[in-house]
TORKOL-4160 file (C-alpha; in steps of 0.2 Angstrom, whole numbers, padded with zeros to 4 digits, m for minus):
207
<pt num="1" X="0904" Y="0445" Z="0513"/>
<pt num="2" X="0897" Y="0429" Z="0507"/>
<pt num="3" X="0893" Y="0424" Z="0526"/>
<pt num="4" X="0886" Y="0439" Z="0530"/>
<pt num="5" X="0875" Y="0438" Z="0516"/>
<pt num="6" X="0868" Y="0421" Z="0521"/>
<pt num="7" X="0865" Y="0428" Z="0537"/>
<pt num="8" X="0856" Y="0442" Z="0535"/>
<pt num="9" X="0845" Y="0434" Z="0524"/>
<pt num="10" X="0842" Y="0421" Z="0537"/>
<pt num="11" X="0837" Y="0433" Z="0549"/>
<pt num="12" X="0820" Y="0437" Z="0550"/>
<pt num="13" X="0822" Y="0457" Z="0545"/>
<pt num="14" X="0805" Y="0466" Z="0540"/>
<pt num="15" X="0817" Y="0470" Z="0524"/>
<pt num="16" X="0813" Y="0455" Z="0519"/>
<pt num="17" X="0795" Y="0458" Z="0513"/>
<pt num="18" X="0799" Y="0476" Z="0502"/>
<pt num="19" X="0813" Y="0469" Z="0492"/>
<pt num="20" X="0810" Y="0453" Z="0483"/>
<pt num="21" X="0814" Y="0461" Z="0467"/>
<pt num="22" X="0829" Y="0469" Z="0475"/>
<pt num="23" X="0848" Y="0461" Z="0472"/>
<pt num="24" X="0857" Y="0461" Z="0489"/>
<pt num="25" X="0873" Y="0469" Z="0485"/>
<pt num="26" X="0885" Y="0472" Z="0500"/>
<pt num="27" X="0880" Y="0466" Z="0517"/>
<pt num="28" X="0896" Y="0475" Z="0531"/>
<pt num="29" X="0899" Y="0472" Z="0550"/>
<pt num="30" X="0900" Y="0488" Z="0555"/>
<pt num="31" X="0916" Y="0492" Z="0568"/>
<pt num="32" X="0902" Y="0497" Z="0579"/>
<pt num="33" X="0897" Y="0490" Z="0596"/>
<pt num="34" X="0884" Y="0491" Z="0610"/>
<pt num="35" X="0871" Y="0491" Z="0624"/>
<pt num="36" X="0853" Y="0485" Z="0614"/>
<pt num="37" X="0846" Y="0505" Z="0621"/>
<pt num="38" X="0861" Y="0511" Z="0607"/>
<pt num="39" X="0853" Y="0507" Z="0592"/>
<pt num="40" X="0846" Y="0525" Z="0593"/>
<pt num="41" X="0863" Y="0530" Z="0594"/>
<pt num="42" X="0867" Y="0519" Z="0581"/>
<pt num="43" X="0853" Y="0528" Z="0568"/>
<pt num="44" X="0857" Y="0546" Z="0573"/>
<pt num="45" X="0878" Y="0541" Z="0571"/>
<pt num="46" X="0874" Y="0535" Z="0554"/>
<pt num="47" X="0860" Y="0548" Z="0549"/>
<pt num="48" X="0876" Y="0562" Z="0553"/>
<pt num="49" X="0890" Y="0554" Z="0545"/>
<pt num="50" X="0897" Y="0560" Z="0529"/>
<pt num="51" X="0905" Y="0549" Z="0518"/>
<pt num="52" X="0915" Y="0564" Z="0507"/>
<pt num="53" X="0922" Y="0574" Z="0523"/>
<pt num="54" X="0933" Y="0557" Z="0526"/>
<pt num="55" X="0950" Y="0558" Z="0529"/>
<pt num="56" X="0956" Y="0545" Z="0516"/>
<pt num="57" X="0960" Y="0555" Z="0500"/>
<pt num="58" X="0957" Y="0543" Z="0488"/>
<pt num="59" X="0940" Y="0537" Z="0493"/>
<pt num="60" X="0934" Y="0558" Z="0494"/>
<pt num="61" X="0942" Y="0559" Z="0477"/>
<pt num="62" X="0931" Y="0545" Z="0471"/>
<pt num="63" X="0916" Y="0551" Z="0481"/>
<pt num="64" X="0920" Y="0566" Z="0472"/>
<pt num="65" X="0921" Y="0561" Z="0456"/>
<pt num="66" X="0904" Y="0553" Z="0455"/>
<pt num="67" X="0896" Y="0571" Z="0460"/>
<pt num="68" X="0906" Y="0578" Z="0447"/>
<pt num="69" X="0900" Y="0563" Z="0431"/>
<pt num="70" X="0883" Y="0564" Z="0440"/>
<pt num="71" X="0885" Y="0581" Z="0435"/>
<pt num="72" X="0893" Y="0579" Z="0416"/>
<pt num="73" X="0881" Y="0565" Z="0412"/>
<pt num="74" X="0864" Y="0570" Z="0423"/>
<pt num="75" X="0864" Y="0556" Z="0433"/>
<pt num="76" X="0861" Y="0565" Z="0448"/>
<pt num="77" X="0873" Y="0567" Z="0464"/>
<pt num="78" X="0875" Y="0555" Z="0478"/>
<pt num="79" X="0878" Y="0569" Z="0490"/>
<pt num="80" X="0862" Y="0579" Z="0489"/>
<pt num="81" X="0844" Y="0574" Z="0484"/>
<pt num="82" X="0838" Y="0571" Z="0467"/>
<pt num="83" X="0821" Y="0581" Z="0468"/>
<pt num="84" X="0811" Y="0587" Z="0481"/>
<pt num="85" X="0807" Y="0571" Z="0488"/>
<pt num="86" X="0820" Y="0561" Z="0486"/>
<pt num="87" X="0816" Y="0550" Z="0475"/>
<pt num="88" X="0819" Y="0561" Z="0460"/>
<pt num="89" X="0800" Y="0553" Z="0454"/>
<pt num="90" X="0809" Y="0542" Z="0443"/>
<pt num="91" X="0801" Y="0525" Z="0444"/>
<pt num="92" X="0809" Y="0511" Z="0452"/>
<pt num="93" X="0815" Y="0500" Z="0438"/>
<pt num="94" X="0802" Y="0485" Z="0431"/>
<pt num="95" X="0786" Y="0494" Z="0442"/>
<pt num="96" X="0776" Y="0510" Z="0440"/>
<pt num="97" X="0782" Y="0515" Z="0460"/>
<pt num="98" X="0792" Y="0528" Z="0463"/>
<pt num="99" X="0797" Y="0526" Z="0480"/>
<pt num="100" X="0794" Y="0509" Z="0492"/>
<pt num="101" X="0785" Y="0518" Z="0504"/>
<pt num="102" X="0767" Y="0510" Z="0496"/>
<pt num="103" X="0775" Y="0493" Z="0500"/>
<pt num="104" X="0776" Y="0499" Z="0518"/>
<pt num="105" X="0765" Y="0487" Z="0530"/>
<pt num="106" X="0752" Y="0497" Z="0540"/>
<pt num="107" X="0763" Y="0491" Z="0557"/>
<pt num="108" X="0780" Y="0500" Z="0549"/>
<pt num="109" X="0771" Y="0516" Z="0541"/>
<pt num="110" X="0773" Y="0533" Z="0549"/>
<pt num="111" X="0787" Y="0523" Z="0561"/>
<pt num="112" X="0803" Y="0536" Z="0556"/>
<pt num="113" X="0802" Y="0550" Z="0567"/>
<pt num="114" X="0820" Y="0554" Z="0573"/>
<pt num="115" X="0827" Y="0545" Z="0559"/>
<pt num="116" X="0836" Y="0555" Z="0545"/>
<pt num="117" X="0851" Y="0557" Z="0536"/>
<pt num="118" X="0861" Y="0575" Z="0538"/>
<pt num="119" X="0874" Y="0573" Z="0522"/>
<pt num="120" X="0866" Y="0559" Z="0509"/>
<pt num="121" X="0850" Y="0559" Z="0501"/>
<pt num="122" X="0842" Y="0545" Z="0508"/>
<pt num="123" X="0823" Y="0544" Z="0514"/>
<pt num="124" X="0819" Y="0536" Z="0529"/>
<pt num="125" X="0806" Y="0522" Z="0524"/>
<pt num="126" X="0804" Y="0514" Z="0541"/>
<pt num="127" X="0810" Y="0512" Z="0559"/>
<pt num="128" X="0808" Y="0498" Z="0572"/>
<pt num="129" X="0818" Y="0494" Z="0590"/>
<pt num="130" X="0832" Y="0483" Z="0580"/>
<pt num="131" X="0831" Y="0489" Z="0561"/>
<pt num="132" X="0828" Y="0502" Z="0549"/>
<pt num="133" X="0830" Y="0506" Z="0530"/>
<pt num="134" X="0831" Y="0521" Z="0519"/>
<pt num="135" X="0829" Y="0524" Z="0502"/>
<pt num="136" X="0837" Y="0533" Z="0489"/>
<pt num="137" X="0833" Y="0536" Z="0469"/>
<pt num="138" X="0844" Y="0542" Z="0453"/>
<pt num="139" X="0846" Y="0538" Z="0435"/>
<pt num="140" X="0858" Y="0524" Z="0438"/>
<pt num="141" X="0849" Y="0514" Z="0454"/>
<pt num="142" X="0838" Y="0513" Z="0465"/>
<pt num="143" X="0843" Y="0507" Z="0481"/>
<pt num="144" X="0839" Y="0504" Z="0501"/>
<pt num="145" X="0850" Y="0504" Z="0514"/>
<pt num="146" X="0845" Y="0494" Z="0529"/>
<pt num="147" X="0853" Y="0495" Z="0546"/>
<pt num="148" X="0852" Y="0483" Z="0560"/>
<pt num="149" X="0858" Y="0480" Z="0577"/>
<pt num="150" X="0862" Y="0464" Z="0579"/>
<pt num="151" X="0864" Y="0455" Z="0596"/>
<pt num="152" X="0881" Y="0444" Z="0599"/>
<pt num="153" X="0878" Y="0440" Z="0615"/>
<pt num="154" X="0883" Y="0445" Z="0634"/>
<pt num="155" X="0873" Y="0460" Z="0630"/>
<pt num="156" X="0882" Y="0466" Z="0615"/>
<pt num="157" X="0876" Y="0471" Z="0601"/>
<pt num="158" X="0884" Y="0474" Z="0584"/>
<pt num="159" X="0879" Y="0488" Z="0569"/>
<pt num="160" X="0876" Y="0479" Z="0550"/>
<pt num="161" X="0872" Y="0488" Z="0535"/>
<pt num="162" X="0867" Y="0479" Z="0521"/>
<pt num="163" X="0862" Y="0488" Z="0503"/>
<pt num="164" X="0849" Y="0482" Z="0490"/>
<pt num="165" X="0850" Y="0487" Z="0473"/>
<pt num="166" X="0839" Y="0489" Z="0456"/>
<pt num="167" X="0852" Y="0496" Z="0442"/>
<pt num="168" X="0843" Y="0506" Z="0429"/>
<pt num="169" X="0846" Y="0499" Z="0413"/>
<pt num="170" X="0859" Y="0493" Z="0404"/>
<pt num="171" X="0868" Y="0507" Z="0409"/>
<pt num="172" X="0864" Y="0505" Z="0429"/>
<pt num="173" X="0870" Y="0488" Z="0427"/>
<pt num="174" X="0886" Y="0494" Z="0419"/>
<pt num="175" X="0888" Y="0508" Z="0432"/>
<pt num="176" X="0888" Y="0496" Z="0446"/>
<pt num="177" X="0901" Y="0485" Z="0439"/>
<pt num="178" X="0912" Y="0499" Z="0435"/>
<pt num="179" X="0911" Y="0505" Z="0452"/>
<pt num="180" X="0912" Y="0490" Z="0461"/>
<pt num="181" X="0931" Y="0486" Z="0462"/>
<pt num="182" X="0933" Y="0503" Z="0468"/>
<pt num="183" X="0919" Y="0501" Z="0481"/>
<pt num="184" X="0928" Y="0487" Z="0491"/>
<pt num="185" X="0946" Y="0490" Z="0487"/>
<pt num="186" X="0944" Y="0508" Z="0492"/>
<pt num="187" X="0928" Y="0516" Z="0499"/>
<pt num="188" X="0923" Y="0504" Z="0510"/>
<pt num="189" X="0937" Y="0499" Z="0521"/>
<pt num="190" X="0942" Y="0518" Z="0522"/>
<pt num="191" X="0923" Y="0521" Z="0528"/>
<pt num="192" X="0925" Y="0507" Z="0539"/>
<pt num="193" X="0941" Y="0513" Z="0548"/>
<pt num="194" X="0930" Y="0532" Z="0549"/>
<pt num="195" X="0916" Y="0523" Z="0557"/>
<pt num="196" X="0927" Y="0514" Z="0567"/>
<pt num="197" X="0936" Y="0529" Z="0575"/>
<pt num="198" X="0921" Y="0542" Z="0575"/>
<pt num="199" X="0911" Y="0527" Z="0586"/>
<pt num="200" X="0922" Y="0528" Z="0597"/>
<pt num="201" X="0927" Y="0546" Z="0599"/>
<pt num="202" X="0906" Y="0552" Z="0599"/>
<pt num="203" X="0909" Y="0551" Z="0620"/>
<pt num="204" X="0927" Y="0557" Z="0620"/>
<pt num="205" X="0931" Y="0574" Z="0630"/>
<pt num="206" X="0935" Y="0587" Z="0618"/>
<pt num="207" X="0952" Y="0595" Z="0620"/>
């Protein structure tokens, strides 16, 4: 994790420039290869995956139960949108913004057409031929997620998703080191293995 951290933020990601005040949180090779035209897959793969329909029960049980405190203690779910924009208007901690699309460049603006998310609430914020970031809003974060598609040569490339972070409060802070044990003991590498074997089935025959 260390690594890939260093090396994303070597890399000369557009990111770079909408979170300075961001902390870099998880940075994950994704089991995913490719041709550099698959990136499109890549976004659309991503934008219809649905992190509670995994097969791992414990992860769904903890996906789960966060809808269900989100629910208890009006946090907001993390598997449908908080308000009708996304970004439940809540400002993103330490500015008056609510969202990071006013950060946007004028190059990166209106550049997400075809990329969206099916299960999560995430917001398309901008798109380019190697990279792309969404954002998402509730009363413990606010948060980006950035996808890349990152050459390893011989053709190859490789899927990376890295998530930025800005708790809310005290209590964001304390919700993300509660949940963070769990993250990488149970969530992630039972993601991982989903991504790894829904990659690639997505050309399999069915039956």
């Amino acid at each position: 994790m260390k690594r890939l951290k260093a090396e994303h933020e070597r890399r000369p990601w557009r990111i770079h420039e909408l979170v300075p005040d961001f902390t870099l949180e998880d940075v994950w090779a994704l089991p995913v290869q490719g041709e550099v035209e698959e990136f499109e897959d890549f976004l659309r793969f991503i934008g219809s995956f649905d992190p509670s329909e995994t097969e791992n029960r414990p992860a769904r049980f903890l996906w789960d139960l966060r809808d269900r405190l989100g629910a208890w203690l009006d946090l907001g779910e993390i598997s449908s949108p908080v308000g009708a924009d996304g970004d439940g208007g809540l400002p993103i901690p330490g500015t008056d913004e609510t969202s990071l699309r006013g950060r946007l460049p004028a190059d990166l603006r209106d550049t997400t057409a075809g990329f969206d998310f099916d299960s999560l609430p995430f917001v398309p914020l901008y798109r380019t031929d190697r990279e792309a970031a969404a954002e998402i809003g509730n009363k413990t974060v606010h948060g980006v997620v950035h996808l890349a598609w990152v050459e390893e040569g011989g053709g190859r490339y490789a899927g990376r998703m890295a998530v930025y972070v800005k708790p809310r409060g005290a209590f964001g802070r304390a919700y993300m080191a509660a949940i963070k044990p769990f993250r990488y003991l149970v969530v992630y590498p039972a993601l991982m293995r989903e991504v790894e074997r829904a990659w690639a089935a997505r050309d399999q025959p069915v039956g």
